[in-house]
Structure formats: structure tokens, C-alpha cells
FIZADO-874704 format. One record per residue (C-alpha): x, y, z; residue in three letters. Coordinates in steps of 0.02 Angstrom, whole numbers, plus 50000, padded with zeros to 5 digits. Layout:
! residues N
X X&Y Y&Z Z&res ALA
...
END
This chain:
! residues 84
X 42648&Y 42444&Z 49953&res UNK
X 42658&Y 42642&Z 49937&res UNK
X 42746&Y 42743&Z 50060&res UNK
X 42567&Y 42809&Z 50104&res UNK
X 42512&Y 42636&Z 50129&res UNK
X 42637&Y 42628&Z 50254&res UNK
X 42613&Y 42768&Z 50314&res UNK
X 42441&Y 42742&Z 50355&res UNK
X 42491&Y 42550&Z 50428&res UNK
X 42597&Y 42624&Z 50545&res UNK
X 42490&Y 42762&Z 50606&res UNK
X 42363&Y 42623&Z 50646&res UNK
X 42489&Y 42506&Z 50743&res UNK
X 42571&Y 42649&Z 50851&res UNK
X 42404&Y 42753&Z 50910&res UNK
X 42304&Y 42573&Z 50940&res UNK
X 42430&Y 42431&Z 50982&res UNK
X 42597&Y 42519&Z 51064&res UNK
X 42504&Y 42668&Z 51144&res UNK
X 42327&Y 42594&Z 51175&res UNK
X 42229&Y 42721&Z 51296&res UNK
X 42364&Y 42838&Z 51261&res UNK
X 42346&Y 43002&Z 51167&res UNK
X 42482&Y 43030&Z 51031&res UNK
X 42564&Y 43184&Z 50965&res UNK
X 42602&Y 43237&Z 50789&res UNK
X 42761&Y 43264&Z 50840&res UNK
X 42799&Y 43081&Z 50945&res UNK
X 42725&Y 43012&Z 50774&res UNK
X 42844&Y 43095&Z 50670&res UNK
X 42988&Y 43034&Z 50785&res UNK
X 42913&Y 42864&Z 50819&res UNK
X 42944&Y 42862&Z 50582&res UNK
X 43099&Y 42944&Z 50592&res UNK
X 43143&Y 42792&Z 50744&res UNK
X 43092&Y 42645&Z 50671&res UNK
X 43060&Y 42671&Z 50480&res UNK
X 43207&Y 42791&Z 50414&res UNK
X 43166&Y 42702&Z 50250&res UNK
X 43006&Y 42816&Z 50227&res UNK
X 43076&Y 42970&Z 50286&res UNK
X 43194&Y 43080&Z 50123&res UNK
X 43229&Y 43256&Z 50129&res UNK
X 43136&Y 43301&Z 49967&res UNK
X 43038&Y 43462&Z 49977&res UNK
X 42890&Y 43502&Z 49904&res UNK
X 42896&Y 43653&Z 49809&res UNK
X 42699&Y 43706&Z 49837&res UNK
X 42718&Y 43714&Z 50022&res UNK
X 42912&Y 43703&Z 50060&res UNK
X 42873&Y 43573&Z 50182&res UNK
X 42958&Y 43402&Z 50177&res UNK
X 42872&Y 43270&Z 50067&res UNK
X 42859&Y 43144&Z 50186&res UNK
X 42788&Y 43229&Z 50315&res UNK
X 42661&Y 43302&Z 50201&res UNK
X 42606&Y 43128&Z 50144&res UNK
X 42596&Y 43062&Z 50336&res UNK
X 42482&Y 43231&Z 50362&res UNK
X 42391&Y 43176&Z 50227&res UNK
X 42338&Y 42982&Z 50278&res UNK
X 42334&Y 43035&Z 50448&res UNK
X 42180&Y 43148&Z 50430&res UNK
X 42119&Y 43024&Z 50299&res UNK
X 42108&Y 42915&Z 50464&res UNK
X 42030&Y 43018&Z 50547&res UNK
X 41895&Y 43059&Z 50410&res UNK
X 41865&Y 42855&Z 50406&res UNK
X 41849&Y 42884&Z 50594&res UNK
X 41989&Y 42754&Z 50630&res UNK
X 42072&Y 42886&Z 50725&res UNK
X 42029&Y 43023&Z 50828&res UNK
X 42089&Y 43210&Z 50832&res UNK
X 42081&Y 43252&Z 51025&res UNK
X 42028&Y 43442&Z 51006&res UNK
X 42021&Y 43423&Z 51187&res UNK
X 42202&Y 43405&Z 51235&res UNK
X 42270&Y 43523&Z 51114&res UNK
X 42307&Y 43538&Z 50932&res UNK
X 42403&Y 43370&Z 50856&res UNK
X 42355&Y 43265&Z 50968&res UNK
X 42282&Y 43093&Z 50907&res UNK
X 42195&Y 42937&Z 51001&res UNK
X 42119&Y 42771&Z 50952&res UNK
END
């Protein structure tokens, strides 16, 4: 499995089993990675953008998530915040 694919796993499991009814942060997601799967998390940069790789690719299958409609953006709490 890819480090997206797990990305995108995990995404799934924290916003709809830990947290169900619960709105999520970009931020508490990136800590909730960092916490319990330092194995996908490296300190490679991507030159493009400067940001850090792995965050880039959890950006990236998160909003794939929510284009699928597995996950919603709530727009109504505030920017980065994510539901089930």
C-alpha cells in the first residue's frame, strides 16, 4: 500500500470511527499522523511549493475525499475543518 493509500485509510478511520459526530481540523489530523503513524511522516520538501511532502500528499487525498463526497469540508465552522 502507498503512503497515499494510507493516507487516505486513516483520514477515513479518524473523521468517521474515533471522532464520529465530531468535526476535525487540518491541524488535529496532521497531529493525530504525526501521533500514531510517524512511519508516514519524513521531512522531505518539495521543491515546487517548499512545503513538506507528506503533508502535501495528505492535502491531496484529503480533498480527493471530499470530491468522492466521503468527507465533508465544514465551510461553516471555519476553514480546515472536516466531518463525516
Amino acid at each position: 500500500m502507498t503512503r497515499r493509500q494510507e493516507f487516505a485509510r486513516f483520514i477515513s478511520h479518524v473523521i468517521r470511527d474515533e471522532r464520529a459526530g465530531y468535526a476535525v481540523s487540518i491541524s488535529d489530523l496532521y497531529a493525530a499522523v504525526e501521533r500514531e503513524h510517524s512511519e508516514l511522516v519524513d521531512d522531505e520538501v518539495e521543491t515546487s511549493t517548499g512545503a513538506l511532502r507528506w503533508k502535501h500528499e495528505f492535502r491531496w487525498e484529503l480533498e480527493t475525499l471530499v470530491v468522492r463526497g466521503d468527507i465533508k469540508r465544514r465551510k461553516d465552522l471555519g476553514r480546515g475543518i472536516y466531518s463525516a
